[in-house]
KOLROMAR-16510 format. One record per residue: residue in three letters; x, y, z of N, C-alpha, C in turn; chain; residue number from 1. Coordinates in steps of 0.001 Angstrom, whole numbers, padded with zeros to 6 digits. Atoms other than C-alpha are relative to their C-alpha. Example, Ala and Ser with C-alpha at 12.3 -4.5 7.8 and 13.67 -1.06 7.14 Angstrom:
REM KOLROMAR-16510
{'Ala',{000890,-001190,000000},{012300,-004500,007800},{000900,001200,000000},'A',1}
{'Ser',{-000820,-001190,-000060},{013670,-001060,007140},{-000770,001090,000730},'A',2}
This chain:
REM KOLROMAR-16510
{'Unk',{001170,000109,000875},{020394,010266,-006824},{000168,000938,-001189},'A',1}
{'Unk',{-000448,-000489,001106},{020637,011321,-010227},{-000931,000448,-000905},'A',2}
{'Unk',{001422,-000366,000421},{017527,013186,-011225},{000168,001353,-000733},'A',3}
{'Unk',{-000004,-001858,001004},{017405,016385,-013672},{-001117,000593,000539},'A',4}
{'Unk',{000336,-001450,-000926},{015984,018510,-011355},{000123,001434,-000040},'A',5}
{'Unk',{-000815,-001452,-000056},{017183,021960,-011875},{-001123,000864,001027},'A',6}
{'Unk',{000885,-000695,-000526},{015954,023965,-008951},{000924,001351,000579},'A',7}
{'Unk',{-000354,-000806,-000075},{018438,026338,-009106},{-000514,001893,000241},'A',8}
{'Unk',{000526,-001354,000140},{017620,030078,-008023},{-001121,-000275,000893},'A',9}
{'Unk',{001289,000160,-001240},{014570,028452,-005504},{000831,-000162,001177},'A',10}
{'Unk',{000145,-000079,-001985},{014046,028673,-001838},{-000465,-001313,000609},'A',11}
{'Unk',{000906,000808,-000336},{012793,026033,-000078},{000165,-000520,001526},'A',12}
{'Unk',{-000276,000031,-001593},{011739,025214,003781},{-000846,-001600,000335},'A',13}
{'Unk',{000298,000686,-000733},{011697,021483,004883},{000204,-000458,001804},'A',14}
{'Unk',{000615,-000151,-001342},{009975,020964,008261},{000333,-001561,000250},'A',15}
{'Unk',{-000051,001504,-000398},{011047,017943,010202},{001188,-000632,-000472},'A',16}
{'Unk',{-001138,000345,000555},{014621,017789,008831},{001137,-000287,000823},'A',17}
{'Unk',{-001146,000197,-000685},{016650,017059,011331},{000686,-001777,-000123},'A',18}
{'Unk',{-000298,001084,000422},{016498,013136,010221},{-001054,-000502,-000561},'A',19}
{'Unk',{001188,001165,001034},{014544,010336,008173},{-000543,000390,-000972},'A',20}
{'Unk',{000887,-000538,001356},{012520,011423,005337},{000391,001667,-000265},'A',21}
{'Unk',{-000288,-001800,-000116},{012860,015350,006217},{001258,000102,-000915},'A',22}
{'Unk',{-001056,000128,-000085},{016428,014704,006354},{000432,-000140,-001572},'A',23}
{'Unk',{-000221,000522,001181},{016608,013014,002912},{-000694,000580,-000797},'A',24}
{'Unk',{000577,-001461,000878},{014410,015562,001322},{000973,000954,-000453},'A',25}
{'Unk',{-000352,-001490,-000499},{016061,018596,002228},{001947,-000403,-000972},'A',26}
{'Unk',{-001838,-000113,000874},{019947,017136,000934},{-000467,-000358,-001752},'A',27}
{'Unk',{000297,000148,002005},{017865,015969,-002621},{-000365,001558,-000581},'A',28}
{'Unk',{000349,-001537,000818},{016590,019577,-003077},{001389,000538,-000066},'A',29}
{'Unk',{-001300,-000863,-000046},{020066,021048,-001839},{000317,-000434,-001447},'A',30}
{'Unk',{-000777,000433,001514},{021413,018721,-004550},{-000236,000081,-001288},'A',31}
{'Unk',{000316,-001001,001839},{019333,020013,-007531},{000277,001396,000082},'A',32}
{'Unk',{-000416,-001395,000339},{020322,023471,-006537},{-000728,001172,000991},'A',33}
{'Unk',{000874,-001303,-000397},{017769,025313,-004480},{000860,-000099,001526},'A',34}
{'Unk',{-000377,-000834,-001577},{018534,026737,-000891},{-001110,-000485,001082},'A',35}
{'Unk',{001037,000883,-000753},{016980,024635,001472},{000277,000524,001979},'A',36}
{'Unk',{000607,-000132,-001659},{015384,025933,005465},{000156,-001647,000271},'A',37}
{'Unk',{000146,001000,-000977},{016320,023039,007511},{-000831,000208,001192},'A',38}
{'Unk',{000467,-000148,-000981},{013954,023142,009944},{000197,-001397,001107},'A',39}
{'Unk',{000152,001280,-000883},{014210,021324,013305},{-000849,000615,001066},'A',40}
{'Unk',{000769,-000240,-001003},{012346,021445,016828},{001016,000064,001554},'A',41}
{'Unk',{-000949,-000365,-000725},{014683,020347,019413},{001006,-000749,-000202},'A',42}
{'Unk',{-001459,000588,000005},{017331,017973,017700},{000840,000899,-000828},'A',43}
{'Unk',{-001080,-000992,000512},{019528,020702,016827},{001354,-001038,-000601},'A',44}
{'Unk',{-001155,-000084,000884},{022313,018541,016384},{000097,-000975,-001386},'A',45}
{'Unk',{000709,000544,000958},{020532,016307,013719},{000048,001327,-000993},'A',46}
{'Unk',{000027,-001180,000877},{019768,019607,011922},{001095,000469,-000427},'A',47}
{'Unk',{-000925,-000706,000804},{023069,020757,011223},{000575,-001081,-000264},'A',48}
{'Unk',{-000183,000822,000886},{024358,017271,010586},{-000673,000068,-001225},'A',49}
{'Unk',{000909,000103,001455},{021743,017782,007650},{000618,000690,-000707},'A',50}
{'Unk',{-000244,-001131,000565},{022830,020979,006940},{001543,-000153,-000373},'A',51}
{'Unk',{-001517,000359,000454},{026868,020147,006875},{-000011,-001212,-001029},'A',52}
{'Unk',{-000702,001349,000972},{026421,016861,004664},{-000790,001065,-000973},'A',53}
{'Unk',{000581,-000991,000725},{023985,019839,002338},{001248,000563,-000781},'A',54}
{'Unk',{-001307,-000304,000826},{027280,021721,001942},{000996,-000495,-000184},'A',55}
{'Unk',{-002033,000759,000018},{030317,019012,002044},{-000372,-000221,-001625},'A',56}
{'Unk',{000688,000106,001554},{027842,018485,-001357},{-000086,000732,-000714},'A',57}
{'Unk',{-000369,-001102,000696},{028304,021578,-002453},{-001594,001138,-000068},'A',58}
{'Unk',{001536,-000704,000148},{024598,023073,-001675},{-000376,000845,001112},'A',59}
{'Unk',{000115,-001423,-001152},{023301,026004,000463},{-001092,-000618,000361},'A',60}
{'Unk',{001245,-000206,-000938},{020873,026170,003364},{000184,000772,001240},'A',61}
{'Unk',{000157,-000861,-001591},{020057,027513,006893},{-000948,-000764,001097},'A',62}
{'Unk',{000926,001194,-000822},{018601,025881,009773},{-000823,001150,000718},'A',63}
{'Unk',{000476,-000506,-000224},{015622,026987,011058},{-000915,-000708,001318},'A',64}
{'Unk',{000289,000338,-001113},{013923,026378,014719},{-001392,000425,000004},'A',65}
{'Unk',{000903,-000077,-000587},{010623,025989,015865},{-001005,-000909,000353},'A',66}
{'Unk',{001239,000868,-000346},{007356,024149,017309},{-001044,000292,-000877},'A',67}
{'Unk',{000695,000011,000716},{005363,023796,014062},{-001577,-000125,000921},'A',68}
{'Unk',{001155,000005,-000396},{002018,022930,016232},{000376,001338,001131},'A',69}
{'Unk',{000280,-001321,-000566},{002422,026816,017756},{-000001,000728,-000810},'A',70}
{'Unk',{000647,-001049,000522},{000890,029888,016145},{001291,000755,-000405},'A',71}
{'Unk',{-000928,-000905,000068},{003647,031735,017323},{001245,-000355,000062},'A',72}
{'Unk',{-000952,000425,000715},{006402,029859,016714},{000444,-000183,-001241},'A',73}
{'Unk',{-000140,-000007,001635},{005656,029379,013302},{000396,001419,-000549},'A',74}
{'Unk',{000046,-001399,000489},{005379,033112,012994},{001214,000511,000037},'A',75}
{'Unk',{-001594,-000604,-000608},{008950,033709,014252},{000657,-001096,-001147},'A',76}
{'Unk',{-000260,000832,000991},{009684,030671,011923},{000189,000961,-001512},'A',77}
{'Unk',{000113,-000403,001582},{008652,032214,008701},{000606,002032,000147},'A',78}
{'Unk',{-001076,-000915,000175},{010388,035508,009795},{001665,000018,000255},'A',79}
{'Unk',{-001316,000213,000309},{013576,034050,010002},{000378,-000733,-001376},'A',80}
{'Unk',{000586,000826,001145},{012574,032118,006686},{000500,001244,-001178},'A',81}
{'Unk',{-000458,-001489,001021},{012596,035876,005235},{000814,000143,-000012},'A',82}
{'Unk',{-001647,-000941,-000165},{015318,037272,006938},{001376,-000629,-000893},'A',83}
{'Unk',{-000261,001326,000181},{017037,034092,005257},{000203,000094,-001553},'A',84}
{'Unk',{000210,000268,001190},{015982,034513,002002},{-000871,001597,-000403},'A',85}
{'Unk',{000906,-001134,000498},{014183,037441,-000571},{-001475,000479,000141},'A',86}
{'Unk',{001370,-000023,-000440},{011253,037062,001029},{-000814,-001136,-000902},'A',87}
{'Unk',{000965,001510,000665},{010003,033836,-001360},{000684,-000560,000274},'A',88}
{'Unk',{000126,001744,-000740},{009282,030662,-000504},{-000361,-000793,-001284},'A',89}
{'Unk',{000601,000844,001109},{009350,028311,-003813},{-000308,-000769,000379},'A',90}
{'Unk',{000336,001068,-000300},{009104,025259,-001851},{-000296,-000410,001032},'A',91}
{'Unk',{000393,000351,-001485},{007191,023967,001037},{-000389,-001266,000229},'A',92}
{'Unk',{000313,001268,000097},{007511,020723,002208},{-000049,-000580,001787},'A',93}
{'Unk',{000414,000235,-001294},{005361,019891,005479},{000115,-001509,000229},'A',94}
{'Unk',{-000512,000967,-000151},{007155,017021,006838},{-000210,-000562,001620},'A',95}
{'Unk',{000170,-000189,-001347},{007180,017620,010489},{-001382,-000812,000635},'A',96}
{'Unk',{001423,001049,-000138},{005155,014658,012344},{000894,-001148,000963},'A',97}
{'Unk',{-000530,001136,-000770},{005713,011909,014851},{-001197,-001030,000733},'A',98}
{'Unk',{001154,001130,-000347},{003176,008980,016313},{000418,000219,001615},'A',99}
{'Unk',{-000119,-000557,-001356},{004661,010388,019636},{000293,-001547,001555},'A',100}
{'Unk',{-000366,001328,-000377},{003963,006913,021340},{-001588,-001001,-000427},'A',101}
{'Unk',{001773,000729,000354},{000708,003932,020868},{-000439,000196,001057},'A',102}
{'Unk',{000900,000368,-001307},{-002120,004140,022805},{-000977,-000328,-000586},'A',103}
{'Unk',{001367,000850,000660},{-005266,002047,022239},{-001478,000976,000205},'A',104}
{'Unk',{000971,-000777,000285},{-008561,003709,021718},{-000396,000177,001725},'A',105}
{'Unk',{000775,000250,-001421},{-009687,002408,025425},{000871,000949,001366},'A',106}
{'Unk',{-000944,-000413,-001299},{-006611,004120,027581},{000286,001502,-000976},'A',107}
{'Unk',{-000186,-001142,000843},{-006083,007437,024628},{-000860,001061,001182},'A',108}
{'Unk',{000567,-001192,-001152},{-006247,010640,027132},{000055,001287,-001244},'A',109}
{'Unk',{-000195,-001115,000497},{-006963,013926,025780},{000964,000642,-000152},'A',110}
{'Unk',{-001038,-001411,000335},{-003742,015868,026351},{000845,-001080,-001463},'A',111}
{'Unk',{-000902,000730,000897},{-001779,012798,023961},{-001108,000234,-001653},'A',112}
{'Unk',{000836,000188,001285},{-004902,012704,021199},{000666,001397,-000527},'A',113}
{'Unk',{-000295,-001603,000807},{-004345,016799,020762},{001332,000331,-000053},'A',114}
{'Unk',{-001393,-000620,000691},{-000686,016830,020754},{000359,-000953,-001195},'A',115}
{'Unk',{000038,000785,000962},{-000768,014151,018072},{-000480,000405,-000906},'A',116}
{'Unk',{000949,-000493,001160},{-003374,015708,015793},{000544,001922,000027},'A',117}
{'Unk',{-000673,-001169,000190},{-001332,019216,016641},{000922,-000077,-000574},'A',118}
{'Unk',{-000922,000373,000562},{001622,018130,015579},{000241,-000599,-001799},'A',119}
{'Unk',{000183,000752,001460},{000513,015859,012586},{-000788,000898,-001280},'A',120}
{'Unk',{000683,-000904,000639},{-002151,018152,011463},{-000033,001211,-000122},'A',121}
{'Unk',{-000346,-001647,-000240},{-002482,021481,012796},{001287,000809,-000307},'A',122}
{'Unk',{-001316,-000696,000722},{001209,021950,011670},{000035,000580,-001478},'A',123}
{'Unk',{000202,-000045,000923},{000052,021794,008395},{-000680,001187,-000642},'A',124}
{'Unk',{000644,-001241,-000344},{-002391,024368,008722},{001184,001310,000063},'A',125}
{'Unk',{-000857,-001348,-000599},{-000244,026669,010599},{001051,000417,-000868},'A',126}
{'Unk',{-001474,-000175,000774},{003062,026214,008765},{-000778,000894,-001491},'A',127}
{'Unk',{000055,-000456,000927},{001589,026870,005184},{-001090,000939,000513},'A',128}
{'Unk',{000551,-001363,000009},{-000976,029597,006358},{001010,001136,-000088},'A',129}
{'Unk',{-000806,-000420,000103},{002034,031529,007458},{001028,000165,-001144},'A',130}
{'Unk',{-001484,000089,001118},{004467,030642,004524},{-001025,000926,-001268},'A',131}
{'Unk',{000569,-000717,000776},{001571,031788,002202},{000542,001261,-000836},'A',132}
{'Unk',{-000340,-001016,000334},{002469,035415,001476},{001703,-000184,-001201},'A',133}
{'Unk',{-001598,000007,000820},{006571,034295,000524},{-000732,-001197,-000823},'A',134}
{'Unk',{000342,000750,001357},{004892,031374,-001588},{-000496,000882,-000889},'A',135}
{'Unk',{000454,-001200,000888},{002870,033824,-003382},{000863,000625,-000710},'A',136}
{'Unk',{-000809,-000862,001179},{005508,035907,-004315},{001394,-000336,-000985},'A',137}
{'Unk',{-001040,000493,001148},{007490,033165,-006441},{-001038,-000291,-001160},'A',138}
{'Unk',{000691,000623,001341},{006373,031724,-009504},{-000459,-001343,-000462},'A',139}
{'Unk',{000106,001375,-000475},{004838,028389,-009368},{000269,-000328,001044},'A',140}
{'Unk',{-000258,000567,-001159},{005096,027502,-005800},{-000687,-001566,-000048},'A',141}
{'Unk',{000118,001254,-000167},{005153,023967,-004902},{-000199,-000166,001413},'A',142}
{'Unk',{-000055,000946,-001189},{003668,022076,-001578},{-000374,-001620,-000074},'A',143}
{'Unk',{-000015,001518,-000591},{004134,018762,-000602},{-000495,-000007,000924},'A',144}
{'Unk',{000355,000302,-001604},{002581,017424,002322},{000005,-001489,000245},'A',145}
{'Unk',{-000634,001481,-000181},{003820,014246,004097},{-000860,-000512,000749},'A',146}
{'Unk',{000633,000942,-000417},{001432,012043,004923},{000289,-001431,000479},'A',147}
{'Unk',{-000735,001556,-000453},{001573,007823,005484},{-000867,-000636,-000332},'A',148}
{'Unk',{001055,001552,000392},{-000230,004928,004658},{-000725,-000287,000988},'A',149}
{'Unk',{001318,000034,-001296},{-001584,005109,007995},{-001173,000681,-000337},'A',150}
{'Unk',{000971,-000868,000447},{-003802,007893,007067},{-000635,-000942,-001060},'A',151}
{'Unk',{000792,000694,001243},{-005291,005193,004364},{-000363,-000919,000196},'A',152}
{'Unk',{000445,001665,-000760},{-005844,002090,005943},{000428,-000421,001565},'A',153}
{'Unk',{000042,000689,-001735},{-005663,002654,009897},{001451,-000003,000909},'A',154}
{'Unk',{-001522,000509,-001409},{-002152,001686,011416},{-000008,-000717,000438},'A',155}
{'Unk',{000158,001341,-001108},{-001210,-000690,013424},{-000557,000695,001417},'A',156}
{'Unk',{000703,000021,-001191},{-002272,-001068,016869},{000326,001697,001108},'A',157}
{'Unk',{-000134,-001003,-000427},{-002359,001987,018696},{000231,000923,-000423},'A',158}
{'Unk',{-000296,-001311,000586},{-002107,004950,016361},{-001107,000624,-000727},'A',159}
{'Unk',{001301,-000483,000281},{-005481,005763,015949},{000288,001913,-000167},'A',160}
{'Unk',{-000126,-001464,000270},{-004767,009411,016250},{000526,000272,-001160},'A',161}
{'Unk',{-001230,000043,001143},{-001555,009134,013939},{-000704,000110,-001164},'A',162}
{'Unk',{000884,-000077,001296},{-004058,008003,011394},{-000412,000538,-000264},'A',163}
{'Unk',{000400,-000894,000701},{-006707,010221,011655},{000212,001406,-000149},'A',164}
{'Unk',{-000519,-001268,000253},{-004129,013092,012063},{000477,000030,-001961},'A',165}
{'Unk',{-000223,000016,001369},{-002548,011703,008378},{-001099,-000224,-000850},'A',166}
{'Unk',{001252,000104,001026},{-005713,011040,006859},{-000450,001657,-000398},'A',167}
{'Unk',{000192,-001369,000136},{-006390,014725,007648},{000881,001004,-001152},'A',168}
{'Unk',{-001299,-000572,001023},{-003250,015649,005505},{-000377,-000094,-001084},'A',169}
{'Unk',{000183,000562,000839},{-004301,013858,003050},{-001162,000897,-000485},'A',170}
{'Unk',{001330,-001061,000099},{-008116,016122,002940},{000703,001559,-000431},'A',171}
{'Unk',{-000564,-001003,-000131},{-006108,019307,003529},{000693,000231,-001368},'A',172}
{'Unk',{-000204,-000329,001470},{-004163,019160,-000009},{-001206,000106,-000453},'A',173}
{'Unk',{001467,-000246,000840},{-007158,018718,-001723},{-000637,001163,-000016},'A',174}
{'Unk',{000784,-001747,-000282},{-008600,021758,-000172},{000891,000964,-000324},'A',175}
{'Unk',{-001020,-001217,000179},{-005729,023678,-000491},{000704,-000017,-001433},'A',176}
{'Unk',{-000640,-000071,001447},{-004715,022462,-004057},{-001238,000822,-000930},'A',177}
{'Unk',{000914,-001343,000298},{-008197,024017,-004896},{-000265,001180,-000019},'A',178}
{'Unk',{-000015,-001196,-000438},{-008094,026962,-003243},{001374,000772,-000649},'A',179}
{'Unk',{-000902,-000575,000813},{-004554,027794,-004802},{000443,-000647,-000989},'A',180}
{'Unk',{-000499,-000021,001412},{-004488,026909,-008182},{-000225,000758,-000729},'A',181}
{'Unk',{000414,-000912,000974},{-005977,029330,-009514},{001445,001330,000130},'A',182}
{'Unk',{-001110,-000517,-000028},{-002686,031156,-008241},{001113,-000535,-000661},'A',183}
{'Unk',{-001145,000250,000970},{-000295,028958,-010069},{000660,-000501,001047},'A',184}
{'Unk',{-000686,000768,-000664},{000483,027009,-006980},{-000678,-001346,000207},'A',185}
{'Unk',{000805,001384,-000147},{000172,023219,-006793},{000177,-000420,001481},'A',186}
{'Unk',{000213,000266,-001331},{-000467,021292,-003605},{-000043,-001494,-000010},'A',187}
{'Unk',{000149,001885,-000229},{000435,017267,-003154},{000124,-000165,000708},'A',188}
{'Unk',{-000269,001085,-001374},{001064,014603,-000858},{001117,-001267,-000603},'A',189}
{'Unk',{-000126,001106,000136},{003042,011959,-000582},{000271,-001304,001373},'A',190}
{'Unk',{000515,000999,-001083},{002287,008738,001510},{000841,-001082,000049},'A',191}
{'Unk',{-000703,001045,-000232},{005009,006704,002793},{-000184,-001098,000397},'A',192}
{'Unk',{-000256,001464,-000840},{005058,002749,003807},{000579,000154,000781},'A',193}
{'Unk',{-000896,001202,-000616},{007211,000695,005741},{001356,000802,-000530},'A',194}
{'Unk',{-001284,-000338,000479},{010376,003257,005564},{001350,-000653,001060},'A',195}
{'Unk',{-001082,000118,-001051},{013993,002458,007313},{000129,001109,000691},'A',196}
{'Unk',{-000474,-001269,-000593},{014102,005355,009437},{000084,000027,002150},'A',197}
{'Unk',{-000116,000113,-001401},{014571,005995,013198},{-001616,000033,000232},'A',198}
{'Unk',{001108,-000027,-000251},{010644,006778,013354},{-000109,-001893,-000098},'A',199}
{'Unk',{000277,001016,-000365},{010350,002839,013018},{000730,-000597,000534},'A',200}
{'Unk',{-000200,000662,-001015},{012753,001831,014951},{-000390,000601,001705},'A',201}
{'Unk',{000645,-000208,-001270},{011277,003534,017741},{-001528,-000530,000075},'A',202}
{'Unk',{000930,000802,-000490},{007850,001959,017005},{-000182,-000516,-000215},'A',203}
{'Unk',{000427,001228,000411},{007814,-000865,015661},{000891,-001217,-000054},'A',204}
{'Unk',{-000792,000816,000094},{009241,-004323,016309},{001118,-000438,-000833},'A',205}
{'Unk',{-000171,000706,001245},{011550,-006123,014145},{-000618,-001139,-000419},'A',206}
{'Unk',{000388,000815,000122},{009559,-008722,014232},{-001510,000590,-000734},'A',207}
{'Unk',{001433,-000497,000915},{006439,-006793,012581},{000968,000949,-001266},'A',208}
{'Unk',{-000755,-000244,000982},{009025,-005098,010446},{000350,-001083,-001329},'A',209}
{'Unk',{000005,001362,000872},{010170,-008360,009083},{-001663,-000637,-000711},'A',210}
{'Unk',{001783,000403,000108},{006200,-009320,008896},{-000373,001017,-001544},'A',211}
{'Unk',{000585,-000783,001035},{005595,-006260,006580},{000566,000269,-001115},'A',212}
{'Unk',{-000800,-000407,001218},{008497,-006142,004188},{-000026,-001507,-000622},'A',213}
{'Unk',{000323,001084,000593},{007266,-010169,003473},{-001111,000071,-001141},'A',214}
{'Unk',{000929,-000342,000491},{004241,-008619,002598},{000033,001426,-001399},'A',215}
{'Unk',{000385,-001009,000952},{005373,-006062,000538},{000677,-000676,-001415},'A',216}
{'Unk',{-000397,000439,000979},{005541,-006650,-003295},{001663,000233,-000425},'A',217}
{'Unk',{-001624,-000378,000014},{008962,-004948,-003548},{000699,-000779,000832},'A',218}
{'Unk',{-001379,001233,-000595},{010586,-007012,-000882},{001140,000808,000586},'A',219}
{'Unk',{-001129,-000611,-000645},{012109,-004424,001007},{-000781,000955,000728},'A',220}
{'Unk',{001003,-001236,-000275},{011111,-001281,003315},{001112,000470,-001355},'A',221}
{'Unk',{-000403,-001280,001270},{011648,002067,001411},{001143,000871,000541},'A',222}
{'Unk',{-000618,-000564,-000419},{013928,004520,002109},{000182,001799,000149},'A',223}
{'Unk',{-000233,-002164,000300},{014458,008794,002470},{-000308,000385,-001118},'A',224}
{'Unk',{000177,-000900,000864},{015540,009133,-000444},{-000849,-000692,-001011},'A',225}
{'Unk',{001307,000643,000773},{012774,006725,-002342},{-001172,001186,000303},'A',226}
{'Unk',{001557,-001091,-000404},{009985,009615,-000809},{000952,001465,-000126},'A',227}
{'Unk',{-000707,-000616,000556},{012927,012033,-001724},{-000764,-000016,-001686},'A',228}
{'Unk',{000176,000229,001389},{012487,011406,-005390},{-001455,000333,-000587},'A',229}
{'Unk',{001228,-000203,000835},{008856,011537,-005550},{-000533,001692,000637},'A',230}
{'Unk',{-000026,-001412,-000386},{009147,015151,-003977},{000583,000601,-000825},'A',231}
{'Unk',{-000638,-000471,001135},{011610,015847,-006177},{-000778,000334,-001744},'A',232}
{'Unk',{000948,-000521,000307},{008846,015211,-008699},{-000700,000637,-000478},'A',233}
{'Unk',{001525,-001095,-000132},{006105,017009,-007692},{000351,001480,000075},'A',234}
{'Unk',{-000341,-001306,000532},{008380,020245,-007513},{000545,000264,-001517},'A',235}
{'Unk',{-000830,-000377,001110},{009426,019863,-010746},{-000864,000413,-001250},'A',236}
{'Unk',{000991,-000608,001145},{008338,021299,-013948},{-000721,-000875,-000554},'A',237}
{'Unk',{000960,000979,001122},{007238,017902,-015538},{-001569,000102,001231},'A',238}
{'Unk',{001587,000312,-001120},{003952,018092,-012225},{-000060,001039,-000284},'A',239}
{'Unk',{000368,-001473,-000331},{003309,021799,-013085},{-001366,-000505,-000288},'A',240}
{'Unk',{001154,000419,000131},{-000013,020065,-013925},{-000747,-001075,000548},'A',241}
{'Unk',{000728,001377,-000905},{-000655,017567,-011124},{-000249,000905,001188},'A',242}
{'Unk',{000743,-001054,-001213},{-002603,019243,-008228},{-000804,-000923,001115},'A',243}
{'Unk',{000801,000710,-000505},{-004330,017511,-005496},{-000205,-001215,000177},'A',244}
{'Unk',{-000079,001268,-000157},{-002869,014552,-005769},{000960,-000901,001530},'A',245}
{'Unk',{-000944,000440,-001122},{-001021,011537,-003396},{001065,-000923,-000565},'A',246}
{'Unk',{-000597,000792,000154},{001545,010029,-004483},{000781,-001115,001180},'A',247}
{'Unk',{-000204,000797,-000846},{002052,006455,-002803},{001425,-000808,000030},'A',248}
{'Unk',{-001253,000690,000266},{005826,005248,-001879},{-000214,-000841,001217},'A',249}
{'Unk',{000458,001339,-000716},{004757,001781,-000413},{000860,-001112,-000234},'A',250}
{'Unk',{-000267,001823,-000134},{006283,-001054,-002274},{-000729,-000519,-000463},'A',251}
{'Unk',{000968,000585,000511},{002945,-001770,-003331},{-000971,-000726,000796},'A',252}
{'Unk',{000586,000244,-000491},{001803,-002581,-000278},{-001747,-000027,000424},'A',253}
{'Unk',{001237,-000479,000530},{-000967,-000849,-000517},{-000663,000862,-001214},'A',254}
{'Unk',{000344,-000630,001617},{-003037,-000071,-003655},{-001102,-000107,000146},'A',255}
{'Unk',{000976,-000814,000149},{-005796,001694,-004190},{-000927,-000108,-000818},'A',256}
């Protein structure tokens, strides 16, 4: 991808990088220049595949471990984040998220609703409360937050949580692009379709796959680095004046 980016001299810690979107984030930042936290949870060896195709490209990073929906994991997170780096954080891009498995509103048990809305949401929370302090002490800090088109119109059948964990994402910039702008940090989203990634082939047919890329105006799913690009973006100097927004990589599926 061939984007004038220059993010040379930044930091930056994507969550959820061990494949699919994360994955394809994390090698577009390497590749404008900044120093990219691979974070993973437990596919370690996903994570340093990330991290080795990062440098066969000629770009720095570090992989970084933890359970984003824990307090204190995160906390051990963002001190290896330091140890890692000068203590700033230019770029934070809360990626980290999974639909875990469907369950219908009528059979949805408590322990699956709260590790769904921990994971999807509460990571979000947690991660950038913590990162706070090393954002602060760059200059313009940038967050992304990865949302979905679920969060906007529902999901398919069984991901009622999923949804109103990404819908929540979606609230959460807003609040938080308010609350820090007046610091000189912006706060987006962006809301993926119908991507190719292992997250849909673990939930979703090909036969509703095929169904939804009929339906989409583009005529294709999307891909990494398509929700790559619009991250790319929103850290960049031309958004130093977009705040609080979502940017939608659909296809056109859905419009607003």
């Amino acid at each position: 991808m061939d984007l004038k980016v220059d993010l040379k001299g930044k930091t930056a810690l994507v969550t959820g990088a061990s494949s699919g979107i994360g994955a394809g984030i994390a090698r577009e930042l390497a590749g404008c220049g900044a120093r990219v936290g691979v974070h993973y949870f437990q596919t370690v060896s996903g994570a340093q595949s990330t991290l080795e195709e990062i440098e066969r490209q000629g770009g720095s990073g570090f992989l970084v471990q933890g359970d984003v929906s824990r307090l204190e994991s995160v906390q051990t997170m963002m001190q290896e984040v330091t140890a890692q780096t000068d203590g700033t954080l230019h770029l934070l891009i809360n990626n980290a998220g999974d639909l875990m498995r469907r369950s219908p509103l009528a059979t949805m048990g408590e322990e699956l609703w709260d590790q769904v809305i921990d994971l999807n949401l509460k990571s979000v929370q947690l991660v950038t409360q913590a990162a706070l302090p090393l954002l602060r002490k760059a200059s313009g800090a940038r967050i992304v937050n990865v949302s979905s088109i679920a969060g906007q119109e529902g999901g398919g059948g069984g991901s009622g949580a999923y949804a109103a964990a990404k819908a929540g994402v979606l609230a959460l910039t807003k609040a938080y692009a308010k609350e820090l702008a007046p610091e000189g940090i912006t706060v987006n989203a962006i809301s993926p379709g119908l991507i190719g990634t292992r997250f849909h082939d673990r939930y979703s047919s090909s036969e509703k796959r095929q169904n939804t890329v009929s339906r989409t105006p583009a005529g294709r799913e999307g891909t990494p680095e398509d929700n790559a690009a619009a991250v790319l973006y929103l850290v960049s100097e031309a958004a130093g004046f977009i705040t609080g927004t979502t940017l939608d990589v659909n296809g056109g599926i859905y419009l607003r």
